[in-house]
DOTI-118642 format. One line per 5 residues: number of its first residue (from 1); their letters; for each residue x, y, z of N, C-alpha, C. Coordinates in Angstrom, 2 decimals, padded with zeros to 5 digits. Layout:
# residues N
NUM> a> X Y Z X Y Z X Y Z | ...
# end
This chain:
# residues 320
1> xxxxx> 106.16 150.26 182.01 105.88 148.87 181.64 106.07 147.94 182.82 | 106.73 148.37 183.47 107.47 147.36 184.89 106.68 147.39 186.02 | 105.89 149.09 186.11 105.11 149.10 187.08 103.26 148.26 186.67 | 103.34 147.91 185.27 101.91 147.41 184.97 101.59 145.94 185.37 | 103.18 144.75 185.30 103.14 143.86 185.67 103.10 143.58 187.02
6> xxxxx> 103.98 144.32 187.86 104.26 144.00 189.03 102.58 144.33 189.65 | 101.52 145.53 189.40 100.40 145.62 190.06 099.22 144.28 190.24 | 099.15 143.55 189.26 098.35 142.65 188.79 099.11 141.29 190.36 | 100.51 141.33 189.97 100.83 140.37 190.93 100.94 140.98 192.17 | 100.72 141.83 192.49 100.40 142.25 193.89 099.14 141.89 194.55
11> xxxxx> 098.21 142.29 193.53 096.37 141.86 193.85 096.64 140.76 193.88 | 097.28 139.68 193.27 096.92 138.65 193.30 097.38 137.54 194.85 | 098.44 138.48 195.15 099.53 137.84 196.27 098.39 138.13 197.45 | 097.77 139.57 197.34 096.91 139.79 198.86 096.11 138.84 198.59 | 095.24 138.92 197.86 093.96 137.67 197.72 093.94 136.58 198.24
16> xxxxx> 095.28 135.85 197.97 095.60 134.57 198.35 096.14 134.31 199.63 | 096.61 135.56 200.14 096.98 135.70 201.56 096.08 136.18 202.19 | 095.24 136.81 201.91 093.62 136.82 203.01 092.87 135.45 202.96 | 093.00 134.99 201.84 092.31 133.38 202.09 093.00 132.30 202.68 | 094.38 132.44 203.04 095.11 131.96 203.78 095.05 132.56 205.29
21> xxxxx> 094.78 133.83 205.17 094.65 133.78 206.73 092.68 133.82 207.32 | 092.42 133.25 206.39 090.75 132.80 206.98 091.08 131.55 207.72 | 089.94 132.03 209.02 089.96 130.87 209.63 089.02 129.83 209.42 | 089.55 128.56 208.78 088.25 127.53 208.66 087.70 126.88 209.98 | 086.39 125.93 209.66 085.74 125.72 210.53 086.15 124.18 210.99
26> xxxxx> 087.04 123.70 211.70 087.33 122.84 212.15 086.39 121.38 212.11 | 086.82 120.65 212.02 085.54 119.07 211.57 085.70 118.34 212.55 | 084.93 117.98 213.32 084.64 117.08 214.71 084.80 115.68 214.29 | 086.43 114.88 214.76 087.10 113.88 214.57 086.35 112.79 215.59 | 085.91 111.37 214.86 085.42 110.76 215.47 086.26 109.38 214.94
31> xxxxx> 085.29 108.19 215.63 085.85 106.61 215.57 084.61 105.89 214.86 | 085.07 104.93 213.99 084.07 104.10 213.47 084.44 102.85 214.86 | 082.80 102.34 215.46 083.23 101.55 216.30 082.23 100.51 215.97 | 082.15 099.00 216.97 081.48 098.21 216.55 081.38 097.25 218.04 | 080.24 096.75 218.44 080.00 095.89 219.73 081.30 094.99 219.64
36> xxxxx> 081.58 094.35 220.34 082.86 093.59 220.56 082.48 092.42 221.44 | 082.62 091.03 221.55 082.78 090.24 222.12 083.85 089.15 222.19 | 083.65 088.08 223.57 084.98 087.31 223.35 084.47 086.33 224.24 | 085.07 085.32 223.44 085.26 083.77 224.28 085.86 083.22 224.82 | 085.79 082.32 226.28 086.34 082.56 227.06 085.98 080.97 227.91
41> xxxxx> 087.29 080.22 228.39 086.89 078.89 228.68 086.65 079.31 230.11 | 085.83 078.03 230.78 085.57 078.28 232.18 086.22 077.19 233.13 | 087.45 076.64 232.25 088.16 075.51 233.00 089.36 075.79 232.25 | 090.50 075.50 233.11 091.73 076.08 232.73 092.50 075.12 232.34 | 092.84 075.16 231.28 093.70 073.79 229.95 094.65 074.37 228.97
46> xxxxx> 095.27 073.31 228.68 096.49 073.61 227.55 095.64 073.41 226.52 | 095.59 074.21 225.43 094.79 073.95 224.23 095.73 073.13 223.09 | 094.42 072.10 223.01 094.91 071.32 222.25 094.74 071.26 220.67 | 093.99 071.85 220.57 093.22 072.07 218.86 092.52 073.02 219.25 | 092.62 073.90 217.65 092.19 075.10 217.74 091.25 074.77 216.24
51> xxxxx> 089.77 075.54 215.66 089.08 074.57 214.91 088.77 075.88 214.13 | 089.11 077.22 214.17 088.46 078.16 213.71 089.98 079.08 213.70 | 090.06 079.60 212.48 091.44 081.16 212.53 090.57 082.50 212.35 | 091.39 082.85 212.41 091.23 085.10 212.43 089.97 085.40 211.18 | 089.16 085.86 211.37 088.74 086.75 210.32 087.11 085.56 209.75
56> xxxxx> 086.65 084.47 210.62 085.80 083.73 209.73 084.88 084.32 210.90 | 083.37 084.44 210.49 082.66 084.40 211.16 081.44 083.03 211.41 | 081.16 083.12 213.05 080.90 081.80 213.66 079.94 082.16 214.40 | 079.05 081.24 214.47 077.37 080.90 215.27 077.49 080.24 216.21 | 076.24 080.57 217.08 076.30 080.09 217.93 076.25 078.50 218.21
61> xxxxx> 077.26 077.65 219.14 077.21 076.03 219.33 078.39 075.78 218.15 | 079.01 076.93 217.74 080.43 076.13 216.91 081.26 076.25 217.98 | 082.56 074.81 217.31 083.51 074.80 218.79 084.55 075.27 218.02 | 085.15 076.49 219.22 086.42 077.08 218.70 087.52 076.57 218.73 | 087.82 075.66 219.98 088.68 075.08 220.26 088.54 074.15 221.71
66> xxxxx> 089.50 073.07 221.82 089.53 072.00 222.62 090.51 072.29 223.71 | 090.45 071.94 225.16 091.52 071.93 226.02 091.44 070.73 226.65 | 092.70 070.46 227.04 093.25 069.36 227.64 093.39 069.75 229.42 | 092.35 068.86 230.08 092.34 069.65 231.69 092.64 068.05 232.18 | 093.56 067.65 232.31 093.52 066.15 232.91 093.35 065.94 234.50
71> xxxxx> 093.63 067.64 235.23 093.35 067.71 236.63 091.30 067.46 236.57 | 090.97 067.49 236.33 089.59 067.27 235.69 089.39 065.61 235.59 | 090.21 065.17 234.71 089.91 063.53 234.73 090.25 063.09 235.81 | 091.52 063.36 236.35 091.66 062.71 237.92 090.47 063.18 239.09 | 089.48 064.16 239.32 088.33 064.24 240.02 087.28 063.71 239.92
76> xxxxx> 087.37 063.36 237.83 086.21 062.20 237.48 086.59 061.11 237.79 | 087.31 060.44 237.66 087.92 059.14 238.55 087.46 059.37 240.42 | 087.70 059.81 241.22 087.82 060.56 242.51 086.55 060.27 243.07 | 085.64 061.18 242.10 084.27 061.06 242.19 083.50 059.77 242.07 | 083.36 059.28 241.21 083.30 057.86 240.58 083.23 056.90 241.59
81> xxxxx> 084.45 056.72 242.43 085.01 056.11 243.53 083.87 056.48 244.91 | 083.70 057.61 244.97 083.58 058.13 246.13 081.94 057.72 245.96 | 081.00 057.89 244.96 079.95 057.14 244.53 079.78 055.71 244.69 | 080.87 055.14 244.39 080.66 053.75 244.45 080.74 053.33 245.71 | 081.22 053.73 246.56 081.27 053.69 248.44 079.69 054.35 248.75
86> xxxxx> 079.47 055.54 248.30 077.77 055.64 248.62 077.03 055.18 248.21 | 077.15 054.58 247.38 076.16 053.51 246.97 075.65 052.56 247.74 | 077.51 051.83 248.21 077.25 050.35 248.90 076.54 051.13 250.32 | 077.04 052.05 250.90 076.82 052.49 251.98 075.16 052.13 251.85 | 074.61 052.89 250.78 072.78 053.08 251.14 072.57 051.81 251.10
91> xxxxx> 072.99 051.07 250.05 072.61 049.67 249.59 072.48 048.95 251.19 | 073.35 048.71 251.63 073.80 048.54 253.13 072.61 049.31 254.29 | 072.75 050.10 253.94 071.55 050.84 255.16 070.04 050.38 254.76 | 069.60 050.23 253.68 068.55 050.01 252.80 068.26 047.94 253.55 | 069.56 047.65 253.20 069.38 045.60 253.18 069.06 045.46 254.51
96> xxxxx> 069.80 046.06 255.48 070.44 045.34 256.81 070.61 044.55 257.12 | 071.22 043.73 257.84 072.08 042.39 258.09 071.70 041.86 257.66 | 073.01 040.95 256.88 072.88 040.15 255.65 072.65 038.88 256.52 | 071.92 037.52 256.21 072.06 036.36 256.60 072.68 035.62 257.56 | 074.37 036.09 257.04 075.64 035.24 257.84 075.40 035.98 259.25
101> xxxxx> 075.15 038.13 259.01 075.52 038.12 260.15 073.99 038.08 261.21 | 072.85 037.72 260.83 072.34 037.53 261.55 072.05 035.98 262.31 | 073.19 035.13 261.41 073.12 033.79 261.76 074.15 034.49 263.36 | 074.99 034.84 263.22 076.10 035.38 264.11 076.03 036.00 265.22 | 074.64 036.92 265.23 074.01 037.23 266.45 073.08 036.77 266.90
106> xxxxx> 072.22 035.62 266.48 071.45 034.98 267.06 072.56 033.70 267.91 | 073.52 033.31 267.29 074.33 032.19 268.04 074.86 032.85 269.29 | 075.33 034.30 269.19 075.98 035.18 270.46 074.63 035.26 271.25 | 073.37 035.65 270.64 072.24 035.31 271.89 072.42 034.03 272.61 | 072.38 033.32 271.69 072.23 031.68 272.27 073.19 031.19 273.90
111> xxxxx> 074.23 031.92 273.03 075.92 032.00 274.24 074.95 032.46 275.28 | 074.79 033.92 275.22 074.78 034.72 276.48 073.75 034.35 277.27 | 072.25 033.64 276.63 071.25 033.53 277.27 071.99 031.94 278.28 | 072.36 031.69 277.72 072.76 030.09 278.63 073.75 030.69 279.48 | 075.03 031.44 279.54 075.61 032.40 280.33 074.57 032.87 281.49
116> xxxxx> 073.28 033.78 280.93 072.93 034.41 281.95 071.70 032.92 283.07 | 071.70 032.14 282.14 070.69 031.12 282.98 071.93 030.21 284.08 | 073.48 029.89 283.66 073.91 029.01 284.72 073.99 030.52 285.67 | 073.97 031.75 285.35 074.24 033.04 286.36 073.35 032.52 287.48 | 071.94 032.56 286.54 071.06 033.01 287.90 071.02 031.34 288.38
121> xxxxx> 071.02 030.48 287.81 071.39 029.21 288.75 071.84 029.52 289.80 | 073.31 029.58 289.80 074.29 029.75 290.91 074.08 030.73 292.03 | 073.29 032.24 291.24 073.08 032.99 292.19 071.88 032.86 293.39 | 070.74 031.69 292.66 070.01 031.03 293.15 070.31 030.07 294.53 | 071.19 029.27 294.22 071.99 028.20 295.02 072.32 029.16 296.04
126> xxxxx> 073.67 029.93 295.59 074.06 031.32 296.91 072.95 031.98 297.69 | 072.01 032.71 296.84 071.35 033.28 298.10 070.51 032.23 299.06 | 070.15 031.23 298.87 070.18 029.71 299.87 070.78 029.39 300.83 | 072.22 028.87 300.21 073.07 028.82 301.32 073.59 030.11 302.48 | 073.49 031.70 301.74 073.72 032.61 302.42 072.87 033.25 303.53
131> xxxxx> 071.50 032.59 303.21 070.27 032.42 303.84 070.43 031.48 304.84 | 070.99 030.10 304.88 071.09 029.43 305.87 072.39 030.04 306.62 | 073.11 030.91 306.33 074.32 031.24 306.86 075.33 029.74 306.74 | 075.86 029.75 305.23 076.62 028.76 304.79 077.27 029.21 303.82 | 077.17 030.56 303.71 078.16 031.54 302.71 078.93 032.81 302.97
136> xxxxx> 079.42 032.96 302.99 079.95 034.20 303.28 079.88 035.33 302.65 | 079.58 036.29 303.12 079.06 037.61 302.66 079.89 037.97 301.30 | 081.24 037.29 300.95 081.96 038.13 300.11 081.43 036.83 299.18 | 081.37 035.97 299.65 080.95 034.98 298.02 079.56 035.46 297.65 | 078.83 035.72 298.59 077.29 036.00 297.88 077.34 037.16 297.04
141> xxxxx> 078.42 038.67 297.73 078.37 039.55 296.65 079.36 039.12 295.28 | 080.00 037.97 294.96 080.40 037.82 294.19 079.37 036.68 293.10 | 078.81 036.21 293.92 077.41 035.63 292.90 076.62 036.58 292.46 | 076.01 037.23 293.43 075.49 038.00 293.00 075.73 039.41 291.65 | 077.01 039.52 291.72 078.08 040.46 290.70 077.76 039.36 288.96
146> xxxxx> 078.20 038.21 289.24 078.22 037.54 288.44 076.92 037.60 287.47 | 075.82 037.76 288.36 074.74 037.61 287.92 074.17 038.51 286.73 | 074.34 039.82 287.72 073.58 041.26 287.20 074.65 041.21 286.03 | 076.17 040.77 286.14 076.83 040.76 284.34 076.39 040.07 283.24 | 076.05 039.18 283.62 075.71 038.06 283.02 074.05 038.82 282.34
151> xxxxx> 073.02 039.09 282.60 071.97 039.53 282.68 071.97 041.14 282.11 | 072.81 041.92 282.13 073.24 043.01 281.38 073.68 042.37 279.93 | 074.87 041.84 279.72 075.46 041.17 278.61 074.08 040.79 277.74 | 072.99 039.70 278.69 071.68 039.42 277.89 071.53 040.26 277.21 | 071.36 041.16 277.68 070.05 042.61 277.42 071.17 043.13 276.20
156> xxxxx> 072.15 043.55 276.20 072.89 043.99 275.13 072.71 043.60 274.03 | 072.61 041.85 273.89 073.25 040.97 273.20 071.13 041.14 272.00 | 070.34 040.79 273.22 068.62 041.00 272.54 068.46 042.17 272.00 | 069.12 043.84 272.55 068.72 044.65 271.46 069.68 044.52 270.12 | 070.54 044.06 270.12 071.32 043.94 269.04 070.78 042.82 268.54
161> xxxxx> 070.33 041.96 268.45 069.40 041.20 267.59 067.95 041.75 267.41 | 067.20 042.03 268.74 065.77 043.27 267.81 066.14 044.25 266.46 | 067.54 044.72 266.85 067.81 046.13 265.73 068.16 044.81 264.16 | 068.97 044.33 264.48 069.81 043.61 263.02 067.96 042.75 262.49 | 066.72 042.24 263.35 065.80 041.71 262.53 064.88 042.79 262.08
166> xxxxx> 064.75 043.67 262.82 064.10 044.98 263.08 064.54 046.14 261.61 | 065.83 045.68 261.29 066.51 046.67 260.19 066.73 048.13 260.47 | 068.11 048.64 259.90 068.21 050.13 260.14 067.32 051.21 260.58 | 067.38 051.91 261.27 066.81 053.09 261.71 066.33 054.19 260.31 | 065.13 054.67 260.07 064.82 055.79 258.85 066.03 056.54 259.13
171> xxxxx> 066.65 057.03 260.27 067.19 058.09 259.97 068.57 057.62 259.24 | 069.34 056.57 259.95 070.04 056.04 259.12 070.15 056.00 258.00 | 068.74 055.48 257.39 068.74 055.09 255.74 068.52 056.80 254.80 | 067.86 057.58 255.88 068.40 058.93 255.06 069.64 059.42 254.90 | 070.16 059.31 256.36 072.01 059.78 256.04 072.70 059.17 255.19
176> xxxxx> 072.51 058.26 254.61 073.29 056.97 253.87 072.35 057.57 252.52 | 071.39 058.09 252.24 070.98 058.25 251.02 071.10 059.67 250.87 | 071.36 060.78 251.41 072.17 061.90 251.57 073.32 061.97 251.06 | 074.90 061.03 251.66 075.53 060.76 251.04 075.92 060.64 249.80 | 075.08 059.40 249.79 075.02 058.91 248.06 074.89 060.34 247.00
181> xxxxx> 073.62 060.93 247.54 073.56 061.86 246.65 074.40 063.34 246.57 | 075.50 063.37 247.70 076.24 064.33 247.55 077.22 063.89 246.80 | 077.84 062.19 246.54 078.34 062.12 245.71 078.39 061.77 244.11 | 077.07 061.51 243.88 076.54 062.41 242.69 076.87 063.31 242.27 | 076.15 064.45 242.78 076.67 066.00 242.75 078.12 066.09 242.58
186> xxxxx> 079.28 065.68 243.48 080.30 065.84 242.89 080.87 065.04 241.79 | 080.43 063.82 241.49 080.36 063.42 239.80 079.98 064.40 238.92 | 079.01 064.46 238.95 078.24 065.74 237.90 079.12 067.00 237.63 | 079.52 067.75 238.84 079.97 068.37 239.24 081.48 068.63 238.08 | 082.12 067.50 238.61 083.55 067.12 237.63 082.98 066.33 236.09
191> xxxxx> 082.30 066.32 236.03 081.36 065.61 234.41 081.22 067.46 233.40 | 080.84 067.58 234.32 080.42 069.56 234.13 081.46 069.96 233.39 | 082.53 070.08 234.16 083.98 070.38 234.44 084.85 070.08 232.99 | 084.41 068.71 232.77 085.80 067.99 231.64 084.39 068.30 230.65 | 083.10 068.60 230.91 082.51 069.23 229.42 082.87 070.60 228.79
196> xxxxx> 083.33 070.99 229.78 083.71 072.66 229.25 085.05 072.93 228.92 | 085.49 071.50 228.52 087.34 071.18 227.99 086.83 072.08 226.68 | 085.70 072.32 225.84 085.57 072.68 224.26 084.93 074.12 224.83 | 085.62 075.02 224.08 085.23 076.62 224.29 084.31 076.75 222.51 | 082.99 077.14 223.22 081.95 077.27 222.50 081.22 078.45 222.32
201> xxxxx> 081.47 078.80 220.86 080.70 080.23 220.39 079.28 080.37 221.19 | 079.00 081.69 221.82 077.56 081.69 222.56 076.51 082.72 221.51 | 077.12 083.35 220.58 076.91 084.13 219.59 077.07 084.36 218.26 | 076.51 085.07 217.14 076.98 085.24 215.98 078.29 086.23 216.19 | 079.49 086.07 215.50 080.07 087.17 215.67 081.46 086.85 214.85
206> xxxxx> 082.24 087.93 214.10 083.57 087.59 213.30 084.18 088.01 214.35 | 085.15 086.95 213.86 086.58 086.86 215.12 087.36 087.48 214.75 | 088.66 089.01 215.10 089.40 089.42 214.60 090.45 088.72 215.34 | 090.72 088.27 216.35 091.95 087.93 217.09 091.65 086.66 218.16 | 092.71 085.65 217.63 092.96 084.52 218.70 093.90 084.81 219.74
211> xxxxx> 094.33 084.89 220.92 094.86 085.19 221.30 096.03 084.20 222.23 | 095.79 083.04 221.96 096.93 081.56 222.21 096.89 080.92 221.23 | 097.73 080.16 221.33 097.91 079.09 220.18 097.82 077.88 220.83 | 098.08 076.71 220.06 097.48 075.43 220.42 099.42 075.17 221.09 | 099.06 074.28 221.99 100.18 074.44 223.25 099.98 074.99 224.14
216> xxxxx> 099.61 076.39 224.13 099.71 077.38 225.12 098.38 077.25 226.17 | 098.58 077.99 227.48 098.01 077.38 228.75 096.67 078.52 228.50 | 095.50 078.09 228.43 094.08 079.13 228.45 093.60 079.04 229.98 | 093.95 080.46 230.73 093.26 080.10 232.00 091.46 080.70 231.99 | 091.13 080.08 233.12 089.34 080.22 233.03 089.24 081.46 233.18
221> xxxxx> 088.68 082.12 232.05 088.10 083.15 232.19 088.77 084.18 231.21 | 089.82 083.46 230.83 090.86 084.57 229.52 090.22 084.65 228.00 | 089.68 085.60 227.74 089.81 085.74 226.64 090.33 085.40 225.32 | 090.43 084.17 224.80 091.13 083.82 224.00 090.71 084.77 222.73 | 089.35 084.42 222.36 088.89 084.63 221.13 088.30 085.57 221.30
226> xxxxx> 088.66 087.07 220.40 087.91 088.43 220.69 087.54 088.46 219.08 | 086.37 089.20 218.93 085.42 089.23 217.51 084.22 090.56 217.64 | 083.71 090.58 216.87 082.63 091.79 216.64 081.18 090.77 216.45 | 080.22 091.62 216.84 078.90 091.34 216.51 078.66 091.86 215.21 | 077.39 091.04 214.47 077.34 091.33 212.95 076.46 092.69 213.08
231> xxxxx> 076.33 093.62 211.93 075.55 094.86 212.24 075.16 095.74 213.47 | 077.04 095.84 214.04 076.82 096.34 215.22 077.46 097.67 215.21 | 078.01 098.25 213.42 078.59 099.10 213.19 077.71 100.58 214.17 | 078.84 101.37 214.54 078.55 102.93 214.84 079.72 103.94 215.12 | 079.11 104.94 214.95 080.18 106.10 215.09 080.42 106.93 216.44
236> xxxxx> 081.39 107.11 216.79 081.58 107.70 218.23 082.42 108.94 218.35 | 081.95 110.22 218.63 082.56 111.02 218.98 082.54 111.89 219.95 | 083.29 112.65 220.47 083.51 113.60 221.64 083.24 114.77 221.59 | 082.35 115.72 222.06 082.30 117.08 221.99 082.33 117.08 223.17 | 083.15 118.62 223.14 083.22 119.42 224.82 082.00 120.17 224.70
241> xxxxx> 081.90 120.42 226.39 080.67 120.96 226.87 080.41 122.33 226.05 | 081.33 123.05 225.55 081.24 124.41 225.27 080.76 124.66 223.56 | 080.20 122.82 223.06 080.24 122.65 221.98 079.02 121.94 221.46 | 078.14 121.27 222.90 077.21 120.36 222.90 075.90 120.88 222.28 | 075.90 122.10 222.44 074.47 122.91 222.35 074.19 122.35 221.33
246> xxxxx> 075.09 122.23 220.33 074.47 121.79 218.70 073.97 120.58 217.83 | 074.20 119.99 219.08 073.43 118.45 218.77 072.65 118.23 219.52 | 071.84 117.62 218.92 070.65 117.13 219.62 070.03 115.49 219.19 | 069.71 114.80 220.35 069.28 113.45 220.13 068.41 113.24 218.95 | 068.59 112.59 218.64 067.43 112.00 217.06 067.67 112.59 215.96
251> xxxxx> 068.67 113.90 216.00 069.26 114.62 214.79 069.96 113.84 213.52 | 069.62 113.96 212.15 070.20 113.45 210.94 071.15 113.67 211.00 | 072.60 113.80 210.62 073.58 113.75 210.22 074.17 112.64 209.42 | 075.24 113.70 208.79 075.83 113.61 207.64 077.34 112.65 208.04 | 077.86 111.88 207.87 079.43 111.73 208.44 079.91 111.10 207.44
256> xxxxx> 081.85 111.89 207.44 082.42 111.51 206.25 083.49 110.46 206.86 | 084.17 109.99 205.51 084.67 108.39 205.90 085.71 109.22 205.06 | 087.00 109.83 205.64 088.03 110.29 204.98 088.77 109.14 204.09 | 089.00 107.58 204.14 089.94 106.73 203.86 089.63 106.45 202.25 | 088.24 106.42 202.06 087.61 105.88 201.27 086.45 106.75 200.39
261> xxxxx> 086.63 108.36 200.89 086.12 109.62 200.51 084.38 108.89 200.23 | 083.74 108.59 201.18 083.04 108.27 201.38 081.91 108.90 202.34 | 080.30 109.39 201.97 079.52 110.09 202.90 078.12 108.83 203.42 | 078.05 109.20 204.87 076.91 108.25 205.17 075.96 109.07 205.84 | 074.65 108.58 205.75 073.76 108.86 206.65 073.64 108.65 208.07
266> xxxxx> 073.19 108.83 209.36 072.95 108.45 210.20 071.94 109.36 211.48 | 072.08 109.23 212.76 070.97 109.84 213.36 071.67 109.38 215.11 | 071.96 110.51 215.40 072.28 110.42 216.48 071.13 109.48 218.13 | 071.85 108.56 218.19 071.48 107.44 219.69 071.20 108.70 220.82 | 072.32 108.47 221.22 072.60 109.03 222.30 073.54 109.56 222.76
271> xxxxx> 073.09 110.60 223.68 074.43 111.87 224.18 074.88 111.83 225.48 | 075.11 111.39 226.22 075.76 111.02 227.60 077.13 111.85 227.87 | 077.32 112.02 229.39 078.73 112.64 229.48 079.76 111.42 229.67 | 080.72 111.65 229.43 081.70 110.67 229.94 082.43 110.61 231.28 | 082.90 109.68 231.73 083.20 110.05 233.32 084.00 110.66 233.67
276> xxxxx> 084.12 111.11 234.71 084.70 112.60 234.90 086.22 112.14 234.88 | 087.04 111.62 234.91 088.13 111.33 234.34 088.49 111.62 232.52 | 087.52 111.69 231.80 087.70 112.14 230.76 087.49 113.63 230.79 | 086.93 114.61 231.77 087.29 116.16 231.75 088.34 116.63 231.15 | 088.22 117.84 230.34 089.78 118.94 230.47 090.07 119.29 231.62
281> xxxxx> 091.03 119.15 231.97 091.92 119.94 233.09 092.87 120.89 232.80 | 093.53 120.25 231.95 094.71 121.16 231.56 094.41 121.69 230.04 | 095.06 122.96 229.75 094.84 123.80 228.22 094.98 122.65 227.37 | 094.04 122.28 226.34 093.96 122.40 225.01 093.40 123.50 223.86 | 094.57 123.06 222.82 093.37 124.32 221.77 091.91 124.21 221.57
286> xxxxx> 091.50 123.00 221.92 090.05 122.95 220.94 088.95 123.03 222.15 | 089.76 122.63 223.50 089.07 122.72 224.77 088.73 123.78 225.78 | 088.22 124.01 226.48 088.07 124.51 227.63 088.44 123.94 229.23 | 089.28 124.34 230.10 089.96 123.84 231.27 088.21 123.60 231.56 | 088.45 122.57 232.26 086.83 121.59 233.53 085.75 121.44 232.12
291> xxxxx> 086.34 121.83 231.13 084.43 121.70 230.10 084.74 119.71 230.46 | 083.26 119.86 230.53 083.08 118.32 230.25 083.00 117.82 229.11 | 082.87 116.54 228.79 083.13 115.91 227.79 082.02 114.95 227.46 | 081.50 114.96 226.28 080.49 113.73 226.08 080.55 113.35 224.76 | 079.87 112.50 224.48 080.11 111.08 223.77 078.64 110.84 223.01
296> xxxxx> 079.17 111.14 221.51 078.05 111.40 220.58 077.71 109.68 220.18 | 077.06 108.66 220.43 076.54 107.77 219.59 075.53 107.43 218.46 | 076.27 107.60 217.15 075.69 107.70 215.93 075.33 106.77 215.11 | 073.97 106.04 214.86 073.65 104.46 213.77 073.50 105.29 212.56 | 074.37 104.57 211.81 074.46 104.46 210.32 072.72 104.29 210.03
301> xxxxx> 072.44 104.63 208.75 071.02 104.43 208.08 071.43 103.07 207.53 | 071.99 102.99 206.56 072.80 101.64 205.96 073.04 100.71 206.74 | 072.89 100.18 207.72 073.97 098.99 208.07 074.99 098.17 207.45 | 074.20 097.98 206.08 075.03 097.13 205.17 076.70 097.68 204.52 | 076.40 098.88 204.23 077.63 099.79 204.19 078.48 100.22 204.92
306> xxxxx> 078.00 100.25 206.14 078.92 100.48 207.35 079.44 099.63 207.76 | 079.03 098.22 207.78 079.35 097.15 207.82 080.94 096.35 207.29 | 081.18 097.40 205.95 082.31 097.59 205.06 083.22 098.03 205.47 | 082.80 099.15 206.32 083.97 099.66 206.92 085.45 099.41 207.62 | 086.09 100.29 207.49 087.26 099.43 208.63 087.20 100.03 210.04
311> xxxxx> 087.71 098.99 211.42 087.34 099.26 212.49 088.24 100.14 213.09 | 087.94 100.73 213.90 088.78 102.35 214.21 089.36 103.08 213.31 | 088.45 103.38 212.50 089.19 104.10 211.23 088.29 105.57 211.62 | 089.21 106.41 211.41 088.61 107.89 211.51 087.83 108.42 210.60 | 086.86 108.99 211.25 085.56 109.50 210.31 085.46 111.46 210.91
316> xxxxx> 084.57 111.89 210.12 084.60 113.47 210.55 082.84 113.60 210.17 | 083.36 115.00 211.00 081.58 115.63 211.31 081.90 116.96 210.50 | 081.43 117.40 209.63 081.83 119.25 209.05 080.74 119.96 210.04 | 079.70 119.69 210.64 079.28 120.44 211.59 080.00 120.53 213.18 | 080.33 122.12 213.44 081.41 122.60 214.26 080.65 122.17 215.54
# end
C-alpha cells in the first residue's frame, strides 16, 4: 500500500523538476522613450514670475516665465545716451556753422586782413628806406618777418572761413552718420537684450520639470524648463551583435508593457550601432566580450495609446 502512493509522487516530483530545469527563452528588455525638449533664457536674470507649473502642456509664443536683468536696463540707458551724442554729432556735421560762429570768423577775417594790410604797409615803407640805405639790414629782416606772419595768419584765417561757408566735408558727414548708426545698433542691441527678460515656449510640448524657482538666478543658456514633444512616444532597445541577425528594419513587432499587462503594435525605424563606448568588454551573461551593441528604434502603430504611457517605464520583446 505504501509503495502505491509514494510511486505516483515520484512521477510527479520528476515532471516538475524537468520543467524547472528547462531553459526559457529570455525577453529583450527595453525603454519606453519620448523626444525631449527644454527652454532656455538667452539673458541671465533672477526669475521673477514663473506663469506655467509641472505637468501642463504649452504652445508655441506662451510665456513661461519673466526675469529680472537690470544689468540690461543700465546699457539701455548707456545706449540711449550714447545715441543722443550721435545724433547731435551728425546733426552738427549735416548744419555746419551755426550763425554766431560764422559771425566770429568773418570778424577774425576782418582782424587779420587789416593786420596783414598795416604788414605790408610798413614792409612797403622798409624796403624804401632800405633801398635808399636808411635801414638797416636787421630792421628790414624784421619787417619783412612781420610781413610773411601777418600774410600766413591771412591765409589761415580765409580757409577757415571758405570751409565754415563752404560746410563740412562728405567725408565728414559720413563718419558722423556712421556713428550715429553704430549707436543705434547698440540701442537695439540692449532693446534685444531686456526683450528676452520673458523665456518663451518655441514649441508644442508637456513640461515634466521646472528646474528654478522664482528668486533663483537662470543663467543664459540653462535649462530651466525640460518637457516632451506631443506624439513623440517610442521604444528603445539594445541587442548585441551576436543577436542582431533577427531583426530587421521595417519588421512588425509585437511589444509588451509589463506595468499595465498591456500589448502594442509597432514596426521597427531604425537599427544603428551605438558608439563604441557602449561595447562589451568585460563578461556578461547575456553578452559576448567586443560584440557590439545596437539600438533598436521602434514607432508604436497607435500613437494615441502610447502616448498613455509612462516615461522610462520598461517594456519587453518575447522575440530572443
Amino acid at each position: 500500500m505504501r509503495i502505491r502512493y509514494i510511486l505516483p509522487l515520484l512521477y510527479i516530483s520528476a515532471i516538475l523538476s524537468a520543467s524547472c530545469n528547462e531553459k526559457k527563452t529570455p525577453r529583450m528588455l527595453g525603454k519606453i522613450k519620448r523626444e525631449t525638449i527644454s527652454f532656455a533664457p538667452k539673458v541671465t536674470g533672477r526669475i521673477l514670475k514663473l506663469y506655467v507649473v509641472e505637468g501642463v502642456m504649452v504652445k508655441p509664443g506662451d510665456t513661461l516665465a519673466m526675469l529680472d536683468v537690470p544689468e540690461v536696463n543700465a546699457k539701455i540707458a548707456q545706449a540711449r545716451g550714447v545715441v543722443t551724442a550721435a545724433t547731435a554729432q551728425n546733426a552738427m556735421a549735416h548744419n555746419g556753422a551755426t550763425p554766431n560762429q560764422l559771425k566770429q570768423i568773418r570778424a577774425k577775417f576782418n582782424a587779420t586782413k587789416e593786420q596783414f594790410n598795416f604788414a605790408q604797409k610798413s614792409f612797403d615803407r622798409a624796403k624804401a628806406m632800405f633801398e635808399d640805405s636808411m635801414m638797416s639790414p636787421q630792421s628790414y629782416d624784421e619787417a619783412y618777418a612781420k610781413y610773411q606772419g601777418a600774410r600766413s595768419q591771412l591765409d589761415a584765417v580765409t580757409a577757415e572761413l571758405n570751409e565754415a561757408e563752404r560746410g563740412p566735408r562728405a567725408e565728414t558727414k559720413e563718419a558722423a552718420a556712421g556713428q550715429q548708426a553704430q549707436a543705434k545698433g547698440v540701442l537695439q542691441e540692449a532693446e534685444v537684450a531686456y526683450s528676452e527678460r520673458y523665456i518663451i515656449a518655441t514649441n508644442y510640448a508637456k513640461l515634466e520639470t521646472i528646474a528654478l524657482r522664482e528668486g533663483e538666478l537662470a543663467t543664459a543658456g540653462y535649462p530651466v524648463f525640460n518637457g516632451y514633444l506631443p506624439s513623440s512616444t517610442w521604444f528603445r532597445f539594445t541587442v548585441p551583435e551576436s543577436k542582431i541577425a533577427a531583426y530587421k528594419q521595417g519588421e512588425a513587432i509585437t511589444i509588451r508593457v509589463p506595468y499595465n499587462h498591456t500589448d502594442l503594435k509597432g514596426k521597427i525605424v531604425t537599427i544603428k550601432q551605438m558608439p563604441r563606448y557602449a561595447d562589451i568588454t568585460t563578461p556578461y551573461p547575456d553578452y559576448s566580450i567586443d560584440d557590439a551593441v545596437y539600438e533598436l528604434k521602434i514607432i508604436p502603430d497607435s500613437i494615441a495609446s502610447a502616448e498613455a504611457l509612462l516615461f522610462n517605464a520598461t517594456v519587453t520583446l518575447d522575440k530572443p
